[in-house]
C-alpha positions in Angstrom: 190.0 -119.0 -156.1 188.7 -118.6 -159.6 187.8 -121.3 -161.6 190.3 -121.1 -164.5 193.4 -120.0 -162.0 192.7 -123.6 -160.5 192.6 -125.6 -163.3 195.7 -124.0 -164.1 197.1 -124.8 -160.7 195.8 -128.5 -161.4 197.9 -128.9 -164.5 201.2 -127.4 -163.0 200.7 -129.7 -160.0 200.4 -133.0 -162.0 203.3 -132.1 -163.6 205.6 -131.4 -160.3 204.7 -134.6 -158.8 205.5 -135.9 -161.9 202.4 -137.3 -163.2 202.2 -135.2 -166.8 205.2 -134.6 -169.2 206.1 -131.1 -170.0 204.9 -131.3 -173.1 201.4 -132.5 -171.9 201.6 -129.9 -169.2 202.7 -127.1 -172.4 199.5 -128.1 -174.1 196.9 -128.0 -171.1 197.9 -124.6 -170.3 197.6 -123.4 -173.6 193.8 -124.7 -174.0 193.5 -122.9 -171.0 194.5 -119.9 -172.4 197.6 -120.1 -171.2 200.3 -118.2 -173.2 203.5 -120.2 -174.2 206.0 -118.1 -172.6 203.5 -118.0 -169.1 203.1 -121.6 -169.5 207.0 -122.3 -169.9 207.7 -119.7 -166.7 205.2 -121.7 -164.8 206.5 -125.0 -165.3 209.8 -123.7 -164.9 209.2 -122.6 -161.2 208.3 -126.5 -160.3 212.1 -126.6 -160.5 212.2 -129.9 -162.1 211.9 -131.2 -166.1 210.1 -134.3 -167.2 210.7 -136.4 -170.5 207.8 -137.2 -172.7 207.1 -140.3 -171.1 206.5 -138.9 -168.4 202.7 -138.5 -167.1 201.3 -141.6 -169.1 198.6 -142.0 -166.7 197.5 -138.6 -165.6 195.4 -138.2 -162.1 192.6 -139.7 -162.4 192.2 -141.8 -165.3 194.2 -145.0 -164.1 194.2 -147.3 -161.4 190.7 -149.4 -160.5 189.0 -150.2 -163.9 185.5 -150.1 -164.0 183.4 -152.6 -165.8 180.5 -151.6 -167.9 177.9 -153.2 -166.0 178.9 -151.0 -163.0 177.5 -148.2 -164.5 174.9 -146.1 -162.5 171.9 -145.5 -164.7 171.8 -142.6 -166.6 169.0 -139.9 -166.5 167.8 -137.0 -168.3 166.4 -133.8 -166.7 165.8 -130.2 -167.1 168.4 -127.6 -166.6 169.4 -123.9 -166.9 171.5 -124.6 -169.8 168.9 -127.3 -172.0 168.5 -131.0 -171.2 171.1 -132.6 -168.1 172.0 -135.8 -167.9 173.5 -137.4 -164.7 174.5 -141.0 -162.9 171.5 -142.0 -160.8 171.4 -144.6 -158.1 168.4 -145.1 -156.3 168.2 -146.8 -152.6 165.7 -149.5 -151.3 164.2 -147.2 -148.7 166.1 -143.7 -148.5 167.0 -142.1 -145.6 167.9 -138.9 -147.7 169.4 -138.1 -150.9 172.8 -136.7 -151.9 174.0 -134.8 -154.5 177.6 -135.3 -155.9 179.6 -133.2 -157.7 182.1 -134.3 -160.0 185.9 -133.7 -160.5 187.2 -131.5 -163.5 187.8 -134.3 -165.5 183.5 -134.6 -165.7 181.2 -137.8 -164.9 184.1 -140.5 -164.7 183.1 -143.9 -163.9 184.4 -143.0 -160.4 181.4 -141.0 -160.2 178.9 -143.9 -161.3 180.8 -145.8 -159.1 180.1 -143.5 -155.8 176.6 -142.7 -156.7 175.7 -146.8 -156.3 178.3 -146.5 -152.7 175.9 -143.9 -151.7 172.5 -145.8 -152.9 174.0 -149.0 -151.3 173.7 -147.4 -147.8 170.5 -145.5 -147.9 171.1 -142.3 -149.7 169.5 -142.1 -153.1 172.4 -139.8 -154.9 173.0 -138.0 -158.5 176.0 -136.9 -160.2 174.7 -134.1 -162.5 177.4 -134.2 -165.4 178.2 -131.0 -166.0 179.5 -131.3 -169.6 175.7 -131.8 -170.7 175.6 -128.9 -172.8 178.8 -129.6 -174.8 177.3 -133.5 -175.2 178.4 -135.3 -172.2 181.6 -136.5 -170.3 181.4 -139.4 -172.7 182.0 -137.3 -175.7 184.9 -136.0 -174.9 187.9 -138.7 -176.0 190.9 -135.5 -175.7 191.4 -135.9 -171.5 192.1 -132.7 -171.5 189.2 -131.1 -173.4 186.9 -132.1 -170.4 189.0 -129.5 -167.9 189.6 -127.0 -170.3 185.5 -127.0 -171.6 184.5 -126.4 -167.9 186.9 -123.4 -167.4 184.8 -121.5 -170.1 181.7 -122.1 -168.6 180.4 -119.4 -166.6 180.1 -119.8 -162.7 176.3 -119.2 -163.1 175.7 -122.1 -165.8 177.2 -124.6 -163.6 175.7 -123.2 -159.8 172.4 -122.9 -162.2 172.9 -127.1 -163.3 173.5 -128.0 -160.2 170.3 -126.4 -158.3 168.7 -128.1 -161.0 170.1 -131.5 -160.1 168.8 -130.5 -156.7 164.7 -129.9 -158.0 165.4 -133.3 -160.0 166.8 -134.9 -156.5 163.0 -133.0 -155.0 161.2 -135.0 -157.7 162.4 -138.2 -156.8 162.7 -138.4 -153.4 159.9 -135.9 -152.4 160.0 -134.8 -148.6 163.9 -136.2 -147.6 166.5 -134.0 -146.8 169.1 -133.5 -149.1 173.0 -133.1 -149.2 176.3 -132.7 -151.4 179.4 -133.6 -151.6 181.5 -132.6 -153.8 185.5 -133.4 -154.7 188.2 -131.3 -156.1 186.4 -128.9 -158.4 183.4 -130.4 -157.6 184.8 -129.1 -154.0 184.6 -126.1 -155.2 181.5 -126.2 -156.2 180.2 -127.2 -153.4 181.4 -124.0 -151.8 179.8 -122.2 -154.7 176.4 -123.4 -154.1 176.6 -122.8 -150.0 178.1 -119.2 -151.3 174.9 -118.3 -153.4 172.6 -119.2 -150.8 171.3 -122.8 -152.1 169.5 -123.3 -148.6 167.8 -126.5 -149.8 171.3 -128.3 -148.6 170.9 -129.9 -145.0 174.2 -130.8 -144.8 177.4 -130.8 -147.6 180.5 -132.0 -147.2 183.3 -130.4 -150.2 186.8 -132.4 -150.3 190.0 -130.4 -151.0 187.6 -127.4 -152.7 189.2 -124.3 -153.5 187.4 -121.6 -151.5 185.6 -118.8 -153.7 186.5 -115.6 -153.4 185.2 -113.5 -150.2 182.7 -116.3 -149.3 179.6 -115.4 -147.9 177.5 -118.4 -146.4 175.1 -116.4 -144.6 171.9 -117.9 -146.4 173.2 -121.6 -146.5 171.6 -123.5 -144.0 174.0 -126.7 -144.3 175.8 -128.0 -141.2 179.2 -128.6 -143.3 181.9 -130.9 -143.0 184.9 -129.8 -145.1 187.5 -132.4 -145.7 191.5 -132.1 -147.1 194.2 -133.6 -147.1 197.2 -132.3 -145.4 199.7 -132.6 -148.3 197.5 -130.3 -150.4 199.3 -127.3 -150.1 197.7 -125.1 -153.2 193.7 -125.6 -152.1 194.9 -125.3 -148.0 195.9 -122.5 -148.5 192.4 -121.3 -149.4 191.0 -123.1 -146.4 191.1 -120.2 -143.7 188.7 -118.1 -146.3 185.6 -120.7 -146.0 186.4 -121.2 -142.0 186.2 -117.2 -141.1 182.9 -117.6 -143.6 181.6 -120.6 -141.9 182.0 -119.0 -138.5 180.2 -115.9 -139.4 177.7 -117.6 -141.1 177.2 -119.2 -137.5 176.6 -122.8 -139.9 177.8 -125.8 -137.4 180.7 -127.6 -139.3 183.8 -129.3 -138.8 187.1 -129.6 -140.7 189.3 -132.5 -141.0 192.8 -133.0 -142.2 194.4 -136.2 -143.4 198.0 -136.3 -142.8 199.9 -138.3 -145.5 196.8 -137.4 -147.5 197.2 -135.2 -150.9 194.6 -133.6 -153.0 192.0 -136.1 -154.6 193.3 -139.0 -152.3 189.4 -140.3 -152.0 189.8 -141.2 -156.1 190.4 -144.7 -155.9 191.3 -144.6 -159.9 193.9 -141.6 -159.6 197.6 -141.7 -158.7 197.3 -139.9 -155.5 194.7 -142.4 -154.0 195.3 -143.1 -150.0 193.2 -146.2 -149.1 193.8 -145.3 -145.5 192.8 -141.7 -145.9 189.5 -142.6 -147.9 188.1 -145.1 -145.9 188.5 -143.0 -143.0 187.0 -140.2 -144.8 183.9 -142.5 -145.8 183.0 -143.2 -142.4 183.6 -139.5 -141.7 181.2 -138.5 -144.3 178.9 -141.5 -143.3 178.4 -140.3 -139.9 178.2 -136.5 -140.9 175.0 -137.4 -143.1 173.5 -139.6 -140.4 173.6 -136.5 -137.7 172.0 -134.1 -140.6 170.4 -136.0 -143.3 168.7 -139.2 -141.7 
C-alpha cells in the first residue's frame, strides 16, 4: 500500500467511526492532495455525515496526558537527510536494543513514553522522529501538518533515517542485537525496512502495518512477529501480501489477531485504545524479543 493512499485511508477511517467532522476530514484530504470533489465522493461512501463538532479529539491526541518530566531524552544524530533527532531511553544493563517507529502523527509523547517501557525492562530503545528535516514533531502545532509532511517524503528518506537510527542504536549499545517495532505507519515502516533488506534486524515486530507493495523479504534476516487487530479491516486486508513474503523469505514469524481489537488499539492516548488487547500484546512482544533479542 503506498504511503499517501494510506494516509488517505487513515483520514476517511477517523471520520466513519466518527472521530473527525466532515469538515476536518474535507481539509486532511485536500493537504493530501486530495481534490474536493474526490474528497467529497470519498467521504460520501462512509454512508454517514458528521456535524462540526464532531471529531474534537482525533485518534491519537487524547486520552492519557503525559507530564513533561516523562519525557525520554532527546538526542541528536546523523542522518541521510541532515541532523535526526529522536527519544532515547537507555537501560541499566541491556539485553538488546530496539528501535521504534512512530505513528503518522510523528514523535508523540506516546512515543517518549514507550521508549522508557522498553528501557525499564532491558531494552535500550530509540524513536528516530521522522519530521527531523522539517524541524521536529514539536514544530508542528496544525495536527494535521504532521501526516500530510510525511506523505511528501520520499520512501527512501524515511528507510534512509531509519537505518540511521539503527548505526546510532550500533554506537550506543555496541555488540547487542537489535530489533523494531513499529505501529501504524510506523507498521509500515517496519515492513519497509525488512523489504529493502535491512539485515541488521534480529527480530521486528510491525502492528497493524500496511504491507508494501510486492514485498520481498528475502535479505531480512528478522524472525518477525506481526501484530493486528481484528476489527482493522483496511490494513488486514494487506496482511496476506507480507505472509506469502514471509513464507518465501523462509524468516520464522508469527501472526496474531486481537479480536475486539481495531487499528492503533496499543495507543493508550487514542480513541481506539483496548487495554485488554495492549497488554496482551506487550507480553506478546515481550516474549518475541526475549526468544530473538536477549
Amino acid at each position: 500500500m503506498a504511503l499517501r493512499e494510506y494516509l488517505i485511508g487513515e483520514v476517511t477511517q477517523d471520520y466513519a467511526d466518527g472521530l473527525m467532522s466532515r469538515r476536518e476530514a474535507m481539509r486532511r484530504l485536500g493537504l493530501l492532495a486530495l481534490s474536493a470533489g474526490a474528497a467529497s465522493a470519498l467521504l460520501a461512501a462512509c454512508g454517514t455525515e458528521r456535524d462540526a463538532s464532531a471529531g474534537a479529539t482525533p485518534t491519537g491526541t487524547g486520552g492519557t496526558a503525559t507530564t513533561a518530566g516523562s519525557r525520554a531524552d532527546i538526542v541528536r544524530f546523523p542522518g541521510t537527510s541532515g541532523e535526526l533527532l529522536g527519544a532515547w531511553a537507555a537501560a541499566p544493563k541491556p539485553k538488546a536494543a530496539v528501535l521504534v517507529i512512530h505513528e503518522n502523527r510523528g514523535l508523540t509523547p506516546h512515543f517518549h513514553d514507550l521508549v522508557k517501557r522498553f528501557a525499564a525492562v532491558g531494552y535500550s530503545a530509540l524513536c528516530v522522529d521522522l519530521l527531523s528535516p522539517e524541524g521536529g514533531t514539536d514544530s508542528f502545532t496544525d495536527p494535521a501538518a504532521a501526516p500530510t509532511a510525511l506523505s511528501k517524503a520520499p520512501m527512501e528518506r524515511l528507510v534512509g533515517d531509519l537505518r540511521a537510527g539503527i548505526d546510532e542504536l550500533e554506537r550506543r549499545v555496541p555488540g547487542a542485537e537489535i530489533g523494531a517495532v513499529g505501529f501504524c505507519f510506523g507498521g509500515g515502516m517496519t515492513w519497509n525496512l525488512l523489504n529493502v533488506g535491512e539485515d541488521r534486524l534480529a527480530a521486528a515486530v510491525p502492528f497493524y502495518g500496511p504491507a508494501p507493495e510486492n514485498p520481498d523479504f528475502s535479505k531480512a534476516k528478522a524472525a518477525v512477529l506481526a501484530i493486528y487487530g481484528a476489527l482493522d479491516t483496511r490494513v488486514n486486508a494487506t496482511r496476506p501480501l507480507v505472509e506469502a513474503a514471509l513464507v518465501k523469505a523462509g524468516l520464522p514469524h508469527k501472526i496474531l489477531v486481537f479480536e475486539g481489537a481495531d487499528h492503533a488499539f496499543f495507543n493508550d492516548t487514542g480513541a481506539r485504545f483496548n487495554a485488554k488487547a495492549a497488554a496482551e500484546a506487550w507480553v506478546a512482544v515481550l516474549d518475541w524479543f526475549k526468544r530473538y533479542l536477549d
